[in-house]
N, C-alpha and C positions, 0 to 999 in steps of 0.2 A: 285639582288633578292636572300633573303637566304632560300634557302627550311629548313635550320635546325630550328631557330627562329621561322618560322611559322607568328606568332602573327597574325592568322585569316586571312591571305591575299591570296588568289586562282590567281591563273594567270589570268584568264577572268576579275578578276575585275582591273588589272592594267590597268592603260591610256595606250595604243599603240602609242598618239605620244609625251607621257610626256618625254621621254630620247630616244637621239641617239640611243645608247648600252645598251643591258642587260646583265650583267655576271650574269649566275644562277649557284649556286652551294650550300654546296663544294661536289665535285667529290670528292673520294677516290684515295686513289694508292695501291695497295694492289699488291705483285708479279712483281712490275714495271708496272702496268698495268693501266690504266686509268680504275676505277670503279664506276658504276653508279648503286646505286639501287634502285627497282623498282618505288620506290615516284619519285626520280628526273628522271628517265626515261620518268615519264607519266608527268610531270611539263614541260621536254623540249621538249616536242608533242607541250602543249597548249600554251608554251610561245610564240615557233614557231608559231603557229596557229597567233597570233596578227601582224603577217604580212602580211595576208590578207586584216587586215584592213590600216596598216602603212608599204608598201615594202620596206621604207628605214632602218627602225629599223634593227638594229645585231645586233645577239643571239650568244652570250658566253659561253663556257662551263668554271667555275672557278676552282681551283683546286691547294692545299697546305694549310697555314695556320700553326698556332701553335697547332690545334689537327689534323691534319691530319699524320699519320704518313706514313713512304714509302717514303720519297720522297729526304729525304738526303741520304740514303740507295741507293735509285733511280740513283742521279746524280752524285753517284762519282766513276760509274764504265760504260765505253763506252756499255758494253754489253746491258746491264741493259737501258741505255737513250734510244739506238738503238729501244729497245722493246716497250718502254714506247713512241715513239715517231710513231711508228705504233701504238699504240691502240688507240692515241688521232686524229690521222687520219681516224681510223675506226669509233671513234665518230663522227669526223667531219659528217662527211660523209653517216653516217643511220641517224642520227636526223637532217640534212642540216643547218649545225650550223656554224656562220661564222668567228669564231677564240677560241681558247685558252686564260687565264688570269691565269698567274704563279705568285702565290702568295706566296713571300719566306719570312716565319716570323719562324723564324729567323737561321736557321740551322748553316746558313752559317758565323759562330763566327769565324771560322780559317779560315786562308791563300787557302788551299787546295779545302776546301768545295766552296767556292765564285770562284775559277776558274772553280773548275765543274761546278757550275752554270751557267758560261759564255758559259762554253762549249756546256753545254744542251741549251740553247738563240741559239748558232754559229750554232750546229746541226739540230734544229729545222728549223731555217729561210731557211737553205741551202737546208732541203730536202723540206719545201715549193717551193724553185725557182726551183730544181730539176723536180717538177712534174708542172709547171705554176701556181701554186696556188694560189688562193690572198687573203687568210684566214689570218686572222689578228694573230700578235702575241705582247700579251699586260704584263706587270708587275704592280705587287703591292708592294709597299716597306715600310721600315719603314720611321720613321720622325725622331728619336732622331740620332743627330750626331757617339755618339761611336759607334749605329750601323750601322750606314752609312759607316762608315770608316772600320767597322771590316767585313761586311757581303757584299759588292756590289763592283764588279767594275765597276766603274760609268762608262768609258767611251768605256768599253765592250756594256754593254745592251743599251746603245745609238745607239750602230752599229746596234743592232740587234733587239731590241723591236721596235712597230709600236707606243707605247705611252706608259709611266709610271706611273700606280697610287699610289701618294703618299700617305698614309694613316695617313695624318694629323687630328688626332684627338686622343683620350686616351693620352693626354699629363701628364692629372693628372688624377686621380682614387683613392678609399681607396687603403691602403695596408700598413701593420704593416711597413715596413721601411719608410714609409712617409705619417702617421696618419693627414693630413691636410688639411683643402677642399683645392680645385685648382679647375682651368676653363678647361675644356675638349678638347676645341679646340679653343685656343686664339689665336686671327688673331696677336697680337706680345705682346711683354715683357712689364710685368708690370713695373714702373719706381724703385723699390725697388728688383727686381730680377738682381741676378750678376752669374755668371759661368753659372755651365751648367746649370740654372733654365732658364737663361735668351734667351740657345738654345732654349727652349723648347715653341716655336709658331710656329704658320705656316708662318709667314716674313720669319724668319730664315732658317727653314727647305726648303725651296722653292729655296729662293737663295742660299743658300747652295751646294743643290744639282745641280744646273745650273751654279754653281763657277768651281763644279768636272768633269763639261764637259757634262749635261742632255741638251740638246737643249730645250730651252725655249717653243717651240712648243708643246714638248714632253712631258711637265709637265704637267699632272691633279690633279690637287685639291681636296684631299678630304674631305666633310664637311660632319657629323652626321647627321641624325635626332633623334638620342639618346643624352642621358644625362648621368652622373651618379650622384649615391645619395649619401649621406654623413651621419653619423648620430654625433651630435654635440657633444663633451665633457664640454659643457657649452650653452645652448640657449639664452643668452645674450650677447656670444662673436660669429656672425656670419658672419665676414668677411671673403674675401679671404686669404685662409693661416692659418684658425683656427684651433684647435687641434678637431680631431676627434675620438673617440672610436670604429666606426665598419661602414661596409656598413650601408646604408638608410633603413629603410622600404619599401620604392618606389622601383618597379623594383625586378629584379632577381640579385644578388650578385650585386648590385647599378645600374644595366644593366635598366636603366628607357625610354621607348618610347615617344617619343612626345605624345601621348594620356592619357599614365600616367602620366606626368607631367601636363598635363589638368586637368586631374581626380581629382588630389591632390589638385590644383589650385582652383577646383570650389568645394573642399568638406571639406577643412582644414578653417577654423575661423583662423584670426590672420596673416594672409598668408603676405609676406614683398616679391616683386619680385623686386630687381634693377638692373639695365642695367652698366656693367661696361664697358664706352669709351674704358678703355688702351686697351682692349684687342674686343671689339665690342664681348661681350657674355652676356646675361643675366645668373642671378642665384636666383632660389626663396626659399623660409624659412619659417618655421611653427611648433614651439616648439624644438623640437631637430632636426628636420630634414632640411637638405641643399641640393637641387638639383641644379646643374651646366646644363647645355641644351642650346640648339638654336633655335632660332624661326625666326618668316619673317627679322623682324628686323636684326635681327644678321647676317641669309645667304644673305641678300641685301648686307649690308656691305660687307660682307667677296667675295661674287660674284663678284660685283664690282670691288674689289681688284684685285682677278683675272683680267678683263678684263683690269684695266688699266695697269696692268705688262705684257700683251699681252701673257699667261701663255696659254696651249693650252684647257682647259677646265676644267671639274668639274664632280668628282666622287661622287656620292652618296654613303653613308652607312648607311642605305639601305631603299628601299620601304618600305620592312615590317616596319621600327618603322617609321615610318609616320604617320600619320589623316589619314589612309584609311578610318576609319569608321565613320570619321564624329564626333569621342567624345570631339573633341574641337569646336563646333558649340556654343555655348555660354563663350566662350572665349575671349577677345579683338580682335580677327581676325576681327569683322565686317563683314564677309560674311561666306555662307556656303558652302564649296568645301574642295572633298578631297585632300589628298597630296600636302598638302598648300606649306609647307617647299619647299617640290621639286618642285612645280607650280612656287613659288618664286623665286627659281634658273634658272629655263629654263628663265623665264620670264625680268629677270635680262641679263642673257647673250643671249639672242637672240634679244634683244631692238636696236634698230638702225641697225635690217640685217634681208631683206625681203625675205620670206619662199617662197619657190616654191611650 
């Protein structure tokens, strides 16, 4: 759950028993210090609060990221972790929250940085056993290989994390070194993708990282409910791989929510959505415009997948760009319920295992 995104969604209105786990953030680090201000303070009251209704749900406090800053600063000086590592206990602890989720994108490009990072994992876990604690401690990583290889010791954070979220998705995106649509989160490689294009799905990245030593158990999945938008440098050439000129109109910097892509869907004439097999993603089209996204169809697939690789589960990114609000009720969905996307994934991996 991101308090920064927002997109309209208050803690009361999420399902209490739509997901296991919530990570709500992102926390700050500011000083080495775990920082919470006053919005996400009063968010992890009422996220908390939904365990009155659901007492198995755990509440996450999230924290790193590519804007968060503080935090490579943070771990590459014992003093510093030491500090940082009390105040996330002091979190723990006044908002009764039941783990941490260290999300290292991507500091850790040298040798140096990734062993402190092991080292803050090793520091953490030990002064949990130190005091009997059973607060979880979880990671978010990247998907593309060089930064696997450059930023993680894979079989450090295996020792020491309780599970790893892979952040398989943003595979392709605008962006002037690589003006092209792409699928956002392809379950694998297209048959005309070679080198490192052809890393660049969730097959790969999954097994991958379970080659480097991630126990299978340990690996969760992560699947969008975002999209991103494309804008075409030709609307008669709008295949995968075509040349683009800039972000979409849809969305924020192509940053498009499942509701946006509905929006578009039921207000654009001319609209072309196809489903492409190679990779189980749809993508839909309407004048210059190309959005790349997932829908039930796509996260069944991709779920699926998961459980038949006996992978340990399935991260969301995130509630907020979901159907919270219901603007894809006249959609192909055929029914009307929020958080379709996510409804579809629990409902996918919890099929064949009866709920207490």
């Amino acid at each position: 759950y991101n308090v920064i995104t927002g997109h309209e969604l208050l803690p009361k209105d999420i399902d209490p028993h739509l997901c296991t786990h919530i990570n709500v953030g992102f926390a700050g680090i500011v000083n080495s210090t775990l920082f919470l201000d006053d919005v996400l303070r009063e968010t992890f009251v009422q996220v908390v609060a939904l365990k009155k209704i659901n007492a198995a749900l755990k509440v996450l406090v999230w924290t790193g990221g590519a804007d968060v800053g503080g935090f490579s600063e943070m771990v590459r000086d014992h003093a510093n972790r030491k500090h940082f590592i009390q105040s996330v206990k002091n979190v723990l602890e006044t908002y009764r929250l039941d783990g941490i989720d260290l999300d290292w994108e991507f500091p850790g490009a040298f040798e140096r940085q990734r062993q402190h990072f092991s080292q803050l994992l090793h520091e953490i876990r030990r002064e949990y056993q130190r005091e009997h604690r059973t607060y979880l401690l979880t990671v978010a990583v990247a998907a593309p290989r060089p930064i696997i290889d450059a930023a993680y010791d894979v079989r450090e954070i295996n020792s020491y994390a309780d599970f790893v979220n892979i952040m398989t998705y943003d595979y392709h995106f605008y962006s002037r070194t690589t003006p092209l649509t792409g699928i956002n989160a392809p379950l694998y490689a297209r048959e005309n993708e070679r080198g490192l294009l052809a890393m660049l799905n969730i097959n790969y990245t999954a097994h991958y990282w379970h080659e480097q030593g991630l126990d299978r158990e340990k690996i969760i999945i992560g699947l969008p409910t975002y999209g991103h938008s494309f804008q075409l440098a030709n609307p008669l050439n709008r295949r995968i791989g075509s040349p683009v000129t800039n972000y979409g109109a849809t969305g924020i910097l192509g940053f498009t929510s499942y509701s946006e892509v509905c929006w578009f869907q039921q207000n654009n004439i001319f609209v072309t959505t196809t489903f492409d097999n190679a990779t189980c993603s749809p993508y839909t089209t309407a004048g210059t415009e190309w959005i790349s996204y997932d829908d039930t169809r796509s996260l069944e697939c991709k779920t699926k997948w998961v459980k038949d690789n006996d992978f340990g589960g399935v991260m969301i990114y995130d509630l907020n760009s979901d159907d919270h609000g219901l603007y894809c009720r006249n959609s192909l969905l055929g029914k009307d319920e929020t958080f379709p996307l996510s409804r579809t994934i629990r409902s996918v991996l919890f099929s064949n295992i009866t709920e207490n």
